[in-house]
C-alpha positions, -999 to +999 in steps of 0.1 A: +476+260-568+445+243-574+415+248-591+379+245-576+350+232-593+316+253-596+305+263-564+267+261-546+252+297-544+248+295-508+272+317-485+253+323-455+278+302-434+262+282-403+272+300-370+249+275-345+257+279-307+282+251-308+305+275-323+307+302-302+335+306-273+312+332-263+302+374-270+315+408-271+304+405-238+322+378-225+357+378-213+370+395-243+357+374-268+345+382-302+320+363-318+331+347-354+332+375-382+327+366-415+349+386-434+354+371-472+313+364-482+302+389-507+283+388-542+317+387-563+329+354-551+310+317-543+349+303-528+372+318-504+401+297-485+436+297-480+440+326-455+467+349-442+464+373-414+488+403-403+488+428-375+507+465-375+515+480-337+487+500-340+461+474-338+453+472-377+446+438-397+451+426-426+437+397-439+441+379-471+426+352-493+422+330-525+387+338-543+370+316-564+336+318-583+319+302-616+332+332-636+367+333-629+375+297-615+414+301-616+411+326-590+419+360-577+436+376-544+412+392-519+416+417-486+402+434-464+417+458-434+399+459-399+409+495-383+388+488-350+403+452-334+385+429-366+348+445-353+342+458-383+361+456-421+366+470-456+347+459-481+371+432-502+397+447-522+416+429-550+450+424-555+455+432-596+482+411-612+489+415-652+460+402-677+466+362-682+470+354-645+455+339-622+465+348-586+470+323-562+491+317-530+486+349-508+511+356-480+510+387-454+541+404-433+539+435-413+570+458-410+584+479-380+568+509-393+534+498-403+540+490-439+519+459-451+533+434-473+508+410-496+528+383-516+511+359-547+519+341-575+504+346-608+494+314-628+492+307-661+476+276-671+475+263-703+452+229-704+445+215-673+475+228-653+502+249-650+529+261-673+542+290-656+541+311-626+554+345-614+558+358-581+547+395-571+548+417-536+521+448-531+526+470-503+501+490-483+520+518-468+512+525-431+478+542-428+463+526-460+437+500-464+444+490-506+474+474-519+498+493-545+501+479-579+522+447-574+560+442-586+578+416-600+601+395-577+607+368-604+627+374-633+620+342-655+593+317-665+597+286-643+572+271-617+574+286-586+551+275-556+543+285-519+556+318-508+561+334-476+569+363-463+587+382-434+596+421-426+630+415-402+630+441-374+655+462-392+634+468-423+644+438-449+614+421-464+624+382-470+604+358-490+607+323-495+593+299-521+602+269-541+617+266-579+606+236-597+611+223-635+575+204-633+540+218-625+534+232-590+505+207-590+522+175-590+521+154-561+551+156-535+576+153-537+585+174-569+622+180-573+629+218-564+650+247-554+645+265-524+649+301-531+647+332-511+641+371-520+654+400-505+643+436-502+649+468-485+620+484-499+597+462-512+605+473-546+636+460-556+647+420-549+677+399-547+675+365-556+698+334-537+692+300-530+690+286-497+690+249-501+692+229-536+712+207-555+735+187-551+726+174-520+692+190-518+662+176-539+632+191-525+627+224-502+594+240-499+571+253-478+587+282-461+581+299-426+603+325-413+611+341-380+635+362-362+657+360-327+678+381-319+701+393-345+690+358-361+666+351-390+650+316-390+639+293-419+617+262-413+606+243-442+603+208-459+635+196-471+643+163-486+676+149-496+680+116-522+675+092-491+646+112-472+626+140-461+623+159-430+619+196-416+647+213-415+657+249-397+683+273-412+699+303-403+710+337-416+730+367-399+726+388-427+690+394-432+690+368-456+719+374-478+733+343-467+724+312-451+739+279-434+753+256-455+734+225-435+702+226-425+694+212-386+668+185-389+646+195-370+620+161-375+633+128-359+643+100-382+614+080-367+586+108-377+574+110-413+566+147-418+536+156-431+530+176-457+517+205-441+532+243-435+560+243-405+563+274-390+582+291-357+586+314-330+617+332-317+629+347-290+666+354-281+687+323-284+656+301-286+630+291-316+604+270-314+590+252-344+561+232-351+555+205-378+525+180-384+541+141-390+515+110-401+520+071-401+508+071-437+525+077-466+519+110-488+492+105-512+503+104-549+467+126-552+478+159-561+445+172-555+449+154-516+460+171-487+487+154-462+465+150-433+485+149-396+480+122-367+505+143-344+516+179-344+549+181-323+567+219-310+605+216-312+627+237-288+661+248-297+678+272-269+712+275-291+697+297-317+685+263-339+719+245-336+704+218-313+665+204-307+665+200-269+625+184-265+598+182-281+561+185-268+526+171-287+502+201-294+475+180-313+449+169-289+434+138-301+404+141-276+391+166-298+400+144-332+426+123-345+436+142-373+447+178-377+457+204-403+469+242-413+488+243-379+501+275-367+521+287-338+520+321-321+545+337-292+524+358-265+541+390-252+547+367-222+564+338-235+532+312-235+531+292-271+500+288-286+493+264-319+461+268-337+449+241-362+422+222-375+408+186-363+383+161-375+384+118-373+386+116-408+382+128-447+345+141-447+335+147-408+315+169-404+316+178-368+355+192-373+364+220-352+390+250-354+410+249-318+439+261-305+465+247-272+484+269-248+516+260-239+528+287-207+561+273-198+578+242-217+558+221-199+532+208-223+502+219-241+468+213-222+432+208-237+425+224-268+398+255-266+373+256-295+375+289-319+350+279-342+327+252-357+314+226-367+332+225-400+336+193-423+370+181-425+384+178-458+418+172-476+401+176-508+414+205-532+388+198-558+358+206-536+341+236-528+346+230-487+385+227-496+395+242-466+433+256-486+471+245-473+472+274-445+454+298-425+469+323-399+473+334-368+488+362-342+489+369-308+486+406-304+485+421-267+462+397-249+447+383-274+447+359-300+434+370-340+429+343-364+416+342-400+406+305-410+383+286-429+346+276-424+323+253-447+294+242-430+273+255-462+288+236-486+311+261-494+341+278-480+351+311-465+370+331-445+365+342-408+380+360-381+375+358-346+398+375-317+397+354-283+413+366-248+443+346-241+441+323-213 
């Protein structure tokens, strides 16, 4: 939940030939939208991107600008395949907050959900957060007034959340004594919310003490009559990503976690996330030779990014496959992996060689049958790679992704003009 420093008055982002994978015109492709630049905000990262059946997106986004430099939620709704979009609307959370942290879910029947966390600092950081869910029912392009999922002042950090085909709405997120800001990792619960309507929450934990010291960074998804939890977990004697299960829609959870990361990988600190299908899940997490930085204000940067296949509904890994192509740049972040219709994975993410180049690139690698990922294809660019929070070219912790029919939507980050923001661009699947 960082803060960004004053930001340059230039938004106009750079959209040279180099980035463009082609037109309207051209197998499908869109060209780059820009979907977050407008007079009301100088800052825009840390994206989240949602799609009903019928086509419409959501996208969501931290704001920042020299007037309100804590922050505020935006979105927009695209009714027309992300061609055109609403003007930004903003999520309102109670006067003292600032609103941080956005996460998007679709339901079955076209119900959009938009998770944040309201911060209040006091000083230089922190002292206490609350969580809140807003709902656009089906049809509508503006959020609800927000509820409460939280029902005392703590820290909490990082949600994420999921609509399970039969209706439930599941969010995850971590529980901490200490600020949200400090470095990793920060002793804290892993906690999960349930709802049948959006309105009214249960709260449980999914992993914490005795054994469990750290859990954050939540992802969910769903196999059949299975729900799926990835996320960073760390015990007294070491971290690793970890997988666990639920039959329940989230009532109740495995007592273990499977480790998903091998005892040889250091995972980075980057969002994991999966796929399901059936009996199988699929999950991808970034891992670095380097320890984490003690830099709060530093983003965990990835040399690999590996996809784990389990095909006993997450009891057992049975291979792994590299999705990072390091012909494009040695060093990735904000991945994200997608199912097609079809069964091909596809992980999107972020490259550059190091902190500050700026001839980074958004990509994404295709995956069509277990067999490996090929050469990335380039969504967008260039951009310059940063793991800086404090910057105005912070480029957040997360962006997102779908697969919807034959193509692939994505909301990410660009800051070629010293400045970040949000864009979308749908590409034909390969």
């Amino acid at each position: 939940m960082p803060k960004v420093g004053d930001a340059a008055s230039d938004n106009v982002m750079d959209t040279g030939p180099e980035q463009l994978q082609g037109d309207a015109n051209d197998g499908g492709y869109t060209a780059p939208v820009a979907v977050s630049s407008n007079s009301q905000s100088e800052v825009d990262t840390e994206t989240q991107l949602a799609v009903a059946g019928d086509g419409t997106i959501a996208i969501a986004w931290i704001a920042f600008s020299t007037t309100q430099p804590d922050g505020w939620i935006g979105y927009t709704f695209s009714k027309d395949g992300g061609a055109t979009f609403t003007s930004s609307g903003r999520l309102l959370l109670p006067a003292g907050l600032a609103a941080s942290d956005p996460a998007l879910a679709i339901d079955a029947a076209g119900n959009f959900y938009l998770a944040a966390l309201g911060v209040h600092y006091a000083g230089t950081g922190a002292d206490y957060t609350r969580l809140f869910v807003a709902k656009a029912a089906s049809g509508a392009t503006m959020f609800s007034a927000p509820v409460e999922v939280t029902t005392q002042m703590a820290i909490y950090d990082h949600p994420k959340i999921f609509a399970t085909a039969k209706g439930t709405v599941v969010l995850g997120f971590a529980q901490s004594p200490t600020s949200a800001d400090a470095a990793p990792p920060t002793t804290s619960v892993g906690q999960v919310a349930t709802s049948a309507d959006g309105q009214t929450w249960q709260l449980r934990t999914i992993a914490g003490p005795p054994s469990v010291v750290f859990a954050n960074l939540f992802w969910f998804c769903e196999g059949t009559g299975i729900l799926y939890a990835t996320y960073l977990e760390a015990t007294a004697t070491g971290g690793y990503v970890a997988l666990r299960t639920s039959t329940d829609e989230g009532v109740t959870w495995t007592s273990t976690a499977t480790v998903v990361s091998l005892p040889t990988e250091r995972p980075a600190h980057l969002d994991p996330g999966c796929v399901a299908s059936g009996s199988d899940v699929w999950i991808t997490y970034g891992t670095s030779s380097s320890p984490p930085t003690s830099d709060s204000n530093f983003l965990d940067p990835a040399q690999n990014i590996s996809t784990a296949h389990s095909g006993d509904r997450g009891s057992m890994i049975a291979n792994r496959l590299t999705a990072l192509d390091t012909s494009a740049g040695a060093l990735g972040l904000l991945p994200v992996i997608v199912r097609e219709s079809g069964g091909a994975l596809d992980v999107i993410y972020l490259v550059g060689n190091s902190e500050g180049d700026t001839k980074g690139s958004v990509r994404y690698v295709r995956d069509s049958a277990d067999a490996g990922f090929g050469l990335s294809v380039l969504v967008d660019g260039p951009l310059t790679f940063t793991m800086n929070r404090t910057m105005t070219t912070w480029l957040g912790d997360y962006m997102g992704a779908v697969a919807s029919g034959a193509k692939l939507l994505m909301a990410y980050p660009l800051n070629t003009s010293g400045t970040t923001h949000i864009f979308f661009r749908s590409m034909s699947l390969l």
